[in-house]
C-alpha positions in Angstrom: 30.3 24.7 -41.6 26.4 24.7 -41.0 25.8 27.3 -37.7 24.4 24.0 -35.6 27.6 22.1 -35.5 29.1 25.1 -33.6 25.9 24.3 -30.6 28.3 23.2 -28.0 25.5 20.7 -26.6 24.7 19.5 -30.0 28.2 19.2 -31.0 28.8 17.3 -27.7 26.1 14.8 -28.1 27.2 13.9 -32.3 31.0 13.2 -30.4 29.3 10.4 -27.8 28.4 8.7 -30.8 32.1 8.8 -32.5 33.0 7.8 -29.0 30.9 4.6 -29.9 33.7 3.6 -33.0 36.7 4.0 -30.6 39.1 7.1 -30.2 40.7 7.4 -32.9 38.1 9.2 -34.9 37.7 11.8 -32.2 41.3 12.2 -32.3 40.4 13.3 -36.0 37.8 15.7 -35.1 40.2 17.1 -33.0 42.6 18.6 -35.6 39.9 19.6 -37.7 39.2 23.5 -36.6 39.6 25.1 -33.3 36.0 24.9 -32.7 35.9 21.5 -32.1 39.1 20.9 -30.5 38.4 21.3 -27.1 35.1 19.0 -27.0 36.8 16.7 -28.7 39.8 16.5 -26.0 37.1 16.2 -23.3 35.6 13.5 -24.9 39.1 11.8 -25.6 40.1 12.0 -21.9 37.1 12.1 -20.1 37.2 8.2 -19.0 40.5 6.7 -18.8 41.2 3.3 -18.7 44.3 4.0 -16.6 46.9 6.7 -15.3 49.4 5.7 -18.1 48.2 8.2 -21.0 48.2 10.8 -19.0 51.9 10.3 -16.6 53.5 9.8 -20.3 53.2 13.0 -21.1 55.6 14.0 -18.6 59.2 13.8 -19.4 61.1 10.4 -18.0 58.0 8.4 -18.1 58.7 5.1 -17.9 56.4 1.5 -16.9 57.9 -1.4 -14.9 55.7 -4.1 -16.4 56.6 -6.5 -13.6 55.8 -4.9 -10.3 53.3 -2.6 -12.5 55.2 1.2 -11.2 54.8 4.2 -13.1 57.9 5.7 -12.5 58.6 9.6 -12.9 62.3 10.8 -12.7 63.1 13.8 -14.7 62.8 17.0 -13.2 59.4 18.8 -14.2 59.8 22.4 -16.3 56.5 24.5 -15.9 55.9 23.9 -19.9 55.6 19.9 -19.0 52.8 20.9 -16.0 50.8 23.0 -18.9 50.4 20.0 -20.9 49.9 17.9 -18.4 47.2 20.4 -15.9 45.8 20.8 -19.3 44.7 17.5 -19.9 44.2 16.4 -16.1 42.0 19.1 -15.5 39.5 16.7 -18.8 39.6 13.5 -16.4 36.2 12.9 -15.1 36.9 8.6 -14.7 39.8 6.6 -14.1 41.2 3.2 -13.2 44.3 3.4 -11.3 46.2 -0.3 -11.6 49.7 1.1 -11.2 51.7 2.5 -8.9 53.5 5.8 -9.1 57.0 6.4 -8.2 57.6 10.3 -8.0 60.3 12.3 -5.5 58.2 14.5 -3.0 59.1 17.4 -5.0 57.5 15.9 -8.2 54.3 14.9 -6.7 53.5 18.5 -4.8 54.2 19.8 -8.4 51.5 17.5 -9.9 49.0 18.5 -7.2 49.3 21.9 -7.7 45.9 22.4 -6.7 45.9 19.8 -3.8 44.6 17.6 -6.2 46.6 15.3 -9.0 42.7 15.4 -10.6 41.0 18.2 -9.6 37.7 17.7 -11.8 37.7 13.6 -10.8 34.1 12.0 -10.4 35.0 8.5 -10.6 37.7 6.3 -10.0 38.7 2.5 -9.6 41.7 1.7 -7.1 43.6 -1.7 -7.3 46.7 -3.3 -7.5 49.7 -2.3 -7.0 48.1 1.2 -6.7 46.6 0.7 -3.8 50.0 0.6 -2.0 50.3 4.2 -2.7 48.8 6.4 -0.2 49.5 9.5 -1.7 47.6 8.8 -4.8 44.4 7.5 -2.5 45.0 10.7 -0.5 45.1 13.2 -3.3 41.6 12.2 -4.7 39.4 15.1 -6.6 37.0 16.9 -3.8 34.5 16.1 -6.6 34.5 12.8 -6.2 31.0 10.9 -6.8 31.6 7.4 -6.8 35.4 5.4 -5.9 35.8 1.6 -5.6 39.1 0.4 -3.7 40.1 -3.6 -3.8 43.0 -3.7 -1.5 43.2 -7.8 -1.8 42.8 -10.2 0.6 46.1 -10.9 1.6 46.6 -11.1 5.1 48.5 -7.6 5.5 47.9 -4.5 7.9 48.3 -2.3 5.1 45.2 -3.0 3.5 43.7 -2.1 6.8 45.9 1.2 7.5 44.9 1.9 3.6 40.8 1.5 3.7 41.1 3.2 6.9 42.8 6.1 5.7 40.8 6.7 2.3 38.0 6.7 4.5 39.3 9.5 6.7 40.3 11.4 3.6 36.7 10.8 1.8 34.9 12.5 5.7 35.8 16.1 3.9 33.8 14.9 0.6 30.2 16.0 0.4 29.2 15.3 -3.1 30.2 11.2 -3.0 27.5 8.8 -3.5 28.9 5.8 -4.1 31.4 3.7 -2.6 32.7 -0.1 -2.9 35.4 -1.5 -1.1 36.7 -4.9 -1.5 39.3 -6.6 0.5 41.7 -8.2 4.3 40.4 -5.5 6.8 41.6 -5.6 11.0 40.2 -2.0 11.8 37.1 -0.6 13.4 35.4 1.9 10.5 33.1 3.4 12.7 34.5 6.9 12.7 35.1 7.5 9.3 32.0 6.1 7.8 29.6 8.3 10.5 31.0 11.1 7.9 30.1 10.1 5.2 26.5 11.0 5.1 26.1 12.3 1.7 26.7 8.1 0.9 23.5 6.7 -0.9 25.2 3.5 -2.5 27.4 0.8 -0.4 29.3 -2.0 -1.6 31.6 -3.4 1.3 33.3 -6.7 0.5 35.6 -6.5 3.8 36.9 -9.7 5.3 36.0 -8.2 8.5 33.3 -6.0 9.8 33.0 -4.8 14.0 30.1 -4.3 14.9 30.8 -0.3 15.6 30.8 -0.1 11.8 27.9 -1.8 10.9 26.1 0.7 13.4 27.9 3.6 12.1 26.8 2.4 8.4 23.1 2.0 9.9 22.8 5.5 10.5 24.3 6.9 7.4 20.9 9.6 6.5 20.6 8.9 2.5 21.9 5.2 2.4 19.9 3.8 -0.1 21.6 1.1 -1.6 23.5 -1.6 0.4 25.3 -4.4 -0.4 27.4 -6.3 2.2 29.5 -9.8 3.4 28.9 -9.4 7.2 29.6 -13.6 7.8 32.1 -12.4 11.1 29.0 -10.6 12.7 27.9 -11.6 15.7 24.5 -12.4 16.5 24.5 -11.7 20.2 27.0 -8.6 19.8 25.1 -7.3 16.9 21.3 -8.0 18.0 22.6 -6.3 21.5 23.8 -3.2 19.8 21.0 -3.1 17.7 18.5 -2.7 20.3 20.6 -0.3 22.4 20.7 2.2 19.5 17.2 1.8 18.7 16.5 2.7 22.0 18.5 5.6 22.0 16.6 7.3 19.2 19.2 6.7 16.3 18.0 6.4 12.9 18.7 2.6 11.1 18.7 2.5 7.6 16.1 5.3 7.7 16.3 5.4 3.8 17.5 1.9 2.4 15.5 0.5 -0.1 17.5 -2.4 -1.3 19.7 -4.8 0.6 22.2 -7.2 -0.1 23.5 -9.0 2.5 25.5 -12.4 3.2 25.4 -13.2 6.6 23.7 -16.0 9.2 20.3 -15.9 8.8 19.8 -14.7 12.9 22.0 -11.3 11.7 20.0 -10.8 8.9 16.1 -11.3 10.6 17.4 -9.1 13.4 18.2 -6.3 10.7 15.2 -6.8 9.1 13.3 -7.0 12.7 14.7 -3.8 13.1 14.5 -1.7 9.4 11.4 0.9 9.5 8.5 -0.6 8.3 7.8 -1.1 4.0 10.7 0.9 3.4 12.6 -2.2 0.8 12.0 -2.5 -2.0 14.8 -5.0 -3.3 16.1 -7.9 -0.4 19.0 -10.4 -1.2 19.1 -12.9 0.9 23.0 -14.8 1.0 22.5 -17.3 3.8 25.4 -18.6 5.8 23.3 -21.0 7.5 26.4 -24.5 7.5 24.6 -27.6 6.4 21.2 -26.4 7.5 18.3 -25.8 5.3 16.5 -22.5 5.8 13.2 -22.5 8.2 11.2 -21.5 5.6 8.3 -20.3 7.5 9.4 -18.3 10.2 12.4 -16.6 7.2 9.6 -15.5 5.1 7.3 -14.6 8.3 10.2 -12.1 9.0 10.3 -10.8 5.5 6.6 -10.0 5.0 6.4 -8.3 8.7 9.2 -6.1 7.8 7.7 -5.2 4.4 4.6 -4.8 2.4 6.6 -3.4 -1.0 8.7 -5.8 -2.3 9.3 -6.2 -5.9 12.2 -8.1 -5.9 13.3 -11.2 -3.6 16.5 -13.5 -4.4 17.3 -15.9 -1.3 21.0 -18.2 -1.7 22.0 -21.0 0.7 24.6 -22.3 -1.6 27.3 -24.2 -0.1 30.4 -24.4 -2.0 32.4 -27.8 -1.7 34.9 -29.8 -4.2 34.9 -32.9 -2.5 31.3 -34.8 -3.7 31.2 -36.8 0.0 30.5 -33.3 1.5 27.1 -33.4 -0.4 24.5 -33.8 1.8 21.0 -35.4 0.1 18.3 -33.5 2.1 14.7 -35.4 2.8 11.9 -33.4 0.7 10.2 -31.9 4.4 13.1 -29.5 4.5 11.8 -28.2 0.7 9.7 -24.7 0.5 6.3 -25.6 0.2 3.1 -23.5 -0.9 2.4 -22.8 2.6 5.6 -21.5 3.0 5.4 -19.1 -0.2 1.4 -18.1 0.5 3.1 -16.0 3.3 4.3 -14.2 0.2 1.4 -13.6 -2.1 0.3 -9.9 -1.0 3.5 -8.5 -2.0 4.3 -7.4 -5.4 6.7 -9.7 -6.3 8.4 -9.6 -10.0 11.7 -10.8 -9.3 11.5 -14.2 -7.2 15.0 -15.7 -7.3 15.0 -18.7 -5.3 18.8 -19.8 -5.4 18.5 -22.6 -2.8 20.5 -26.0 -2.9 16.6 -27.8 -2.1 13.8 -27.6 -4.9 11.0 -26.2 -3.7 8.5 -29.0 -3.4 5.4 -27.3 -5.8 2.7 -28.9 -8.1 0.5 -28.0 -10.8 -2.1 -26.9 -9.0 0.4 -24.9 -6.7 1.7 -23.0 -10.3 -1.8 -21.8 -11.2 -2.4 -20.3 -7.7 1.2 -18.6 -7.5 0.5 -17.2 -11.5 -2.5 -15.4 -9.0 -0.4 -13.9 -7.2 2.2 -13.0 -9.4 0.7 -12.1 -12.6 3.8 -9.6 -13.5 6.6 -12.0 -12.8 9.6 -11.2 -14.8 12.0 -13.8 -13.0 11.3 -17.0 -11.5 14.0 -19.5 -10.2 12.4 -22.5 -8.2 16.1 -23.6 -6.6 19.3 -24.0 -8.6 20.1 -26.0 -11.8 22.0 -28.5 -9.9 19.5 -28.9 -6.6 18.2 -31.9 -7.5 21.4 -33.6 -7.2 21.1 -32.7 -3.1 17.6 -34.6 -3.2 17.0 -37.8 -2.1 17.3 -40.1 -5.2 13.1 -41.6 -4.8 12.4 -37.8 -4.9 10.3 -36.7 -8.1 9.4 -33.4 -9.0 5.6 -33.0 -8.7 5.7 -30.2 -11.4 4.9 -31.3 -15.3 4.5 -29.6 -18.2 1.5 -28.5 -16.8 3.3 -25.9 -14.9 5.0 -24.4 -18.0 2.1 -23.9 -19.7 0.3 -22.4 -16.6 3.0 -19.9 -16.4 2.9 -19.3 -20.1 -0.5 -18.2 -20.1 -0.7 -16.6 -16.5 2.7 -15.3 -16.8 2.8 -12.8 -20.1 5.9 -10.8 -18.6 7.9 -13.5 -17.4 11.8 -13.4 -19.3 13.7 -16.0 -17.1 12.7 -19.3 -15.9 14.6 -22.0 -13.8 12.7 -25.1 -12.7 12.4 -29.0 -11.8 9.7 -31.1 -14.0 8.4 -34.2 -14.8 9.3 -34.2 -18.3 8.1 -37.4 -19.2 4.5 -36.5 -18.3 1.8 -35.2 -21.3 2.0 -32.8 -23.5 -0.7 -30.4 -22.5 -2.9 -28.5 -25.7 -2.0 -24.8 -25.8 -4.9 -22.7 -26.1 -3.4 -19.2 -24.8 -2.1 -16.9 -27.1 1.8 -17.1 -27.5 3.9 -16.0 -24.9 6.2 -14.1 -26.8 8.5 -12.6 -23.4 10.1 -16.1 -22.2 13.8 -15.5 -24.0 15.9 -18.0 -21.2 14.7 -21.1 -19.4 16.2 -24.2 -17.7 15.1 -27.5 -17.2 15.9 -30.0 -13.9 14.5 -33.3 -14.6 14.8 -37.1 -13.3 12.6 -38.4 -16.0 13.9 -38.5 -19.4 12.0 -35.9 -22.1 10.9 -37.0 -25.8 13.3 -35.6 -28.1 10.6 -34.7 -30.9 7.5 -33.6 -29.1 9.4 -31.5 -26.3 11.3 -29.1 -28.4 7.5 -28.7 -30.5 6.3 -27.8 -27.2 8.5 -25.2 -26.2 8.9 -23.5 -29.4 5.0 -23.4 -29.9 4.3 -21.7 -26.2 7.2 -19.7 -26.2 8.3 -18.7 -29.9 10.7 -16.0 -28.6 12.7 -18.7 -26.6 16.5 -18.3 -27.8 18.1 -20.2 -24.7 17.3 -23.8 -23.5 19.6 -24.9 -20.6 19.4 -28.8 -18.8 20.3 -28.4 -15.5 20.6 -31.7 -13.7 19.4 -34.5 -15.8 20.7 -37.3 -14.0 21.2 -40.3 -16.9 19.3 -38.5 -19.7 22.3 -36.2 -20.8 21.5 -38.3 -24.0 18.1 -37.6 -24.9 18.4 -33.9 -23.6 21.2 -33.8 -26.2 18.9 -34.7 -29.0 16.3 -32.4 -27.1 18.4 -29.4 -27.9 19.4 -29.8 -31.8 15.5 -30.2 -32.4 14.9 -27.2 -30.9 17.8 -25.2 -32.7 16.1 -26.8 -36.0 12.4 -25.7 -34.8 13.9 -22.1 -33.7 11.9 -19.1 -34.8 13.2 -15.4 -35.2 11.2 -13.4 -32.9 9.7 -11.1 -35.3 9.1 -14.1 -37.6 5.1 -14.8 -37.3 
């Protein structure tokens, strides 16, 4: 054996690769020579897809497939625990989806250490696990990143259980990352004031007091935050807001993206409140009923609260199966230029406009935005389906003018949703070939030509792999025939 396959690094990084083909090969390389053996094992076990591999090693193992229980019954002999501290000690990530069903005795004898998983940096809780305290109470003190979904049936012990991993996660000091999904009753505030080593935040919670927000708003290294805070309180919140301000205490001191559904007063008195330039990254998930957005005074609020932002994505979607609950909106309630020139000193590259109203642009209004924005690597101009919520005499003011514009202005730009005029003229491309564009979609009232269209899109964007009509009202025909042109006219992209 050549001297270099005995490098414990290098030997290490040749096994990710096996990794790549599955497990079985490393279960190979494994039984080859003692030398490799252990890596091998701690490539094997490292991430674990669940607790089952490693509760059937122990004797009486069984599976109740139906209420989804690991179930341990035999007594445990100290040659079992070998085996099994052997290969719990190599678990670094795991998904627990089952329940385990052990005596007292037999659990204490699994956490020897205090710990079931003593060297654990990841793990996924949900299920029927998450009705299993023990096993959310036993978690490695190594523990980086953990996301619990304790469901959203209505039940006090998803409550008692968020509340008490929490508690149990205040003695951590290395986690970083932490989701939680799920029905929650219970004030959060105390346990989540401990957890200041936190940077990343995911918190899906079907309700949040305004204690915990405030308790989340001071959290030191928060970095990262995405939350549904739709039962906040704009009075409550705005009022507590200001009293800790005033009190000296830190909010979101270090956050640099936010995610947030909520009505749009909560969020522009967060952002009213957030130190000045520090996000990067704002997500926008507006609650607002069957209102459109103020435009003007929404992006005012953004702009004041921060000079830096790359990336902006703003939804307003309201979800509805019955069609007489769609509402057709008159075009003055559409973004306009005005509205977006509030935005054109910031360094936009992600502009995600989700919103059930197309913004109401033109020609002229692409060129000056490609100004702004010459880096754009995402553009959405409202959702596939928001002409559908116009009023029917509406028509989009952009042409093919606009795609062109962005073609030649645009040279970064990957993803493209937008409303056009399709039936308007073809314009002459004299810009070198955009060769970045790889998915765009297409709202339109007017009906395209089947043949020149698909020439058109292929010749300014030859690296286009992904045409997608959104609303095309009674065209679905000719977009059809729009489509198989274009997969006849389609170019590899390293073809010249």
């Amino acid at each position: 054996m050549h001297q270099v396959l005995l490098i414990d690094e290098t030997l290490r990084a040749i096994l990710e690769f096996c990794l790549d083909n599955g497990k079985n090969s490393l279960c190979c390389v494994a039984r080859c020579c003692k030398a490799w053996k252990d890596p091998a094992l701690d490539c094997i076990w490292r991430h674990l897809p669940s607790a089952v591999p490693l509760m059937a090693i122990l004797p009486g193992f069984s599976v109740d497939t139906k209420t989804g229980t690991i179930n341990l019954e035999k007594h445990l002999r100290d040659e079992n625990l070998t085996a099994f501290i052997g290969y719990a000690n190599r678990v670094q990530y795991i998904s627990f989806r089952h329940q385990i069903k052990a005596s007292t005795d037999i659990w204490l004898r699994l956490c020897k250490t205090g710990h079931l998983l003593p060297s654990l940096q990841g793990c996924c809780i949900g299920g029927p696990a998450v009705r299993d305290l023990r096993l959310c109470t036993s978690l490695s003190p190594r523990l980086e990143k953990i996301s619990l979904n304790v469901g959203y049936a209505t039940s006090e012990l998803a409550s008692t259980l968020t509340h008490g991993v929490l508690a149990q996660l205040r003695e951590n000091r290395v986690l970083q990352c932490l989701a939680i999904r799920g029905y929650n009753t219970t004030c959060l505030q105390q346990p989540f004031s401990a957890l200041v080593t936190l940077q990343s935040l995911w918190l899906y919670l079907s309700m949040i007091t305004e204690p915990t927000f405030m308790a989340i708003s001071s959290l030191p290294v928060l970095s990262d935050l995405d939350i549904h805070a739709t039962a906040l309180s704009f009075e409550r919140l705005s009022s507590a807001v200001i009293d800790h301000c005033a009190r000296g205490e830190p909010f979101f001191q270090s956050l640099r993206c936010l995610k947030v559904r909520a009505q749009l007063p909560v969020i522009k008195s967060i952002l009213r409140h957030i130190p000045p330039n520090n996000l990067l990254s704002l997500h926008m998930d507006v609650d607002n009923g069957a209102q459109s957005i103020p435009w003007h005074s929404t992006l005012l609020t953004i702009t004041a609260a921060t000079s830096r932002l790359y990336e902006l994505i703003l939804e307003d979607i309201v979800l509805t199966d019955d069609p007489r609950d769609i509402q057709l909106y008159p075009p003055d309630n559409a973004l306009t230029i005005d509205n977006l020139r509030l935005l054109s000193q910031l360094p936009i590259r992600h502009l995600i406009l989700d919103v059930s109203l197309v913004p109401d642009l033109s020609d002229a209004d692409i060129e000056e935005i490609v100004t702004w924005w010459p880096f754009l690597e995402s553009l959405h101009l409202g959702v596939d389906t928001a002409l559908e919520n116009m009023q029917s005499a509406w028509q989009p003011k952009m042409t093919l003018a606009s795609l062109y514009a962005l073609g030649k202005g645009c040279r970064q730009l990957s993803d493209l949703v937008i409303a056009l005029d399709v039936a308007s003229a073809i314009p002459q491309i004299l810009c070198k070939e955009h060769r970045q564009l790889s998915s765009l979609t297409i709202s339109s009232h007017s009906r395209p030509n089947p043949e020149s269209l698909p020439v058109f899109l292929k010749s300014l964007f030859p690296c286009l792999q992904e045409v997608t009509p959104g609303h095309v009202g009674d065209n679905a025909g000719a977009w059809d025939s729009v489509l198989d042109n274009f997969d006849r006219f389609r170019i590899l992209p390293t073809q010249e």
